[in-house]
C-alpha positions as CSV (number, residue, x, y, z in Angstrom):
1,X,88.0,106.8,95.1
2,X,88.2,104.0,93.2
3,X,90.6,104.9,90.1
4,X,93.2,102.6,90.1
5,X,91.3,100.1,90.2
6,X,92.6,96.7,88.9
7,X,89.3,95.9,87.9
8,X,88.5,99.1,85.8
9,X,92.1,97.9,84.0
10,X,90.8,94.9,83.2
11,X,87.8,96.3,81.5
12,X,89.4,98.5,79.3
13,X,92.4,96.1,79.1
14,X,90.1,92.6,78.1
15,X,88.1,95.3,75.4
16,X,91.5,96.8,73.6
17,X,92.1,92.4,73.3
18,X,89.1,91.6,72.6
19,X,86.9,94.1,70.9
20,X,84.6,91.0,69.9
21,X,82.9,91.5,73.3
22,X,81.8,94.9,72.9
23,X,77.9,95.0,71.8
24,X,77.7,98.7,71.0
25,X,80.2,102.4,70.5
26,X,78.6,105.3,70.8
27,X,80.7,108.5,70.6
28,X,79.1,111.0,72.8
29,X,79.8,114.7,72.3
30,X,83.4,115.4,70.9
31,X,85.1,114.3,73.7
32,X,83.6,111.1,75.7
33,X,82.6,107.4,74.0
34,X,80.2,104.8,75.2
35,X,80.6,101.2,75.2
36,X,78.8,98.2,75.9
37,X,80.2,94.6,76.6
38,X,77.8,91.6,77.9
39,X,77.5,91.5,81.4
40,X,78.8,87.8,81.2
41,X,82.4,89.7,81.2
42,X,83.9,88.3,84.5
43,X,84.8,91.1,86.8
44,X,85.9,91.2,90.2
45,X,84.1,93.5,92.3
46,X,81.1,93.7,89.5
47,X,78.4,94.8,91.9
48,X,80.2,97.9,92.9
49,X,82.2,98.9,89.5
50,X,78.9,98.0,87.8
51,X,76.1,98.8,89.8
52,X,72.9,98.0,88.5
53,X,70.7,100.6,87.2
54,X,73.0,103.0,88.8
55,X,76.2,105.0,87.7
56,X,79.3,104.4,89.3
57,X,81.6,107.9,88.3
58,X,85.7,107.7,88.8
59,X,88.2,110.2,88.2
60,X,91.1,107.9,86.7
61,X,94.1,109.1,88.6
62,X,97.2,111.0,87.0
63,X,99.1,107.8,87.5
64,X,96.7,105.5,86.0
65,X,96.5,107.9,83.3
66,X,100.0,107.9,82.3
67,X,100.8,104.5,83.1
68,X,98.0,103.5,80.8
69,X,98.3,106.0,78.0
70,X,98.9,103.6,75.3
71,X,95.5,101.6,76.0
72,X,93.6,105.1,77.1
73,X,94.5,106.5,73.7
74,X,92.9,103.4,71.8
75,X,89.6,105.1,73.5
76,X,90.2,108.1,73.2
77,X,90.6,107.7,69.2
78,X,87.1,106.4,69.2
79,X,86.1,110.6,70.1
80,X,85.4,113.1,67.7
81,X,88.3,115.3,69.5
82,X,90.2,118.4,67.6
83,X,92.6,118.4,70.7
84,X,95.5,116.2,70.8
85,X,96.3,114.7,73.8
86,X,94.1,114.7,77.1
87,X,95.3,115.0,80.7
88,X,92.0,114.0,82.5
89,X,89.9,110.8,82.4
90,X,86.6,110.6,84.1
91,X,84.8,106.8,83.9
92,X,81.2,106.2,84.2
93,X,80.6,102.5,85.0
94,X,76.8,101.1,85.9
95,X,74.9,97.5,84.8
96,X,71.6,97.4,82.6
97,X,70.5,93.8,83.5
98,X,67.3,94.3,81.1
99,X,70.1,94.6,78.0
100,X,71.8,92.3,80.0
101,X,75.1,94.9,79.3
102,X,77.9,97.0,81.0
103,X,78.3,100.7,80.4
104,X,81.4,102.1,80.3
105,X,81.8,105.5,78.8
106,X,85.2,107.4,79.1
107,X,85.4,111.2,79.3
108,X,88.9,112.9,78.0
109,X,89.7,116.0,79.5
């Protein structure tokens, strides 16, 4: 499994910095958001984070996850969430070359 993956950091990381890049934010149901960036974004290992026209889904690991609570929360506050707090993170990472776009949406638990 793939959660700690440098790569997936550097995505979320380069957005929180940068929030310029992102094309679209869609919050989906109360507890998960969607978000596009141009698929210009450098990232190592693109083909297999990103897959094209496919999904790529990761379980962030508890030690991602609490590591990276500060820049996890920025995300989360994008939901429409009662709860505070989450323990779980799910990502869902895939490439739409006809919008020419990566798809990251994050899913608190």
């Amino acid at each position: 499994m793939a959660s700690n993956s440098d790569a997936l950091y550097y995505v979320l990381s380069k957005i929180y910095h940068h929030p310029e890049l992102v094309i679209a934010t869609v919050p989906q149901y109360s507890n998960a958001v969607a978000i596009t960036v141009d698929d210009k974004l450098k990232v190592s290992d693109s083909d297999f984070y990103f897959p094209e026209h496919k999904l790529m889904v990761n379980r962030l690991s508890p030690d991602f996850v609490a590591k990276n609570g500060d820049l996890l929360d920025y995300y989360y506050d994008m939901t429409d969430q009662d709860n505070p707090g989450f323990h779980d993170v799910w990502i869902t990472t895939g490439h739409v070359s006809k919008q020419h776009a990566y798809l990251i949406e994050l899913y608190f638990e």
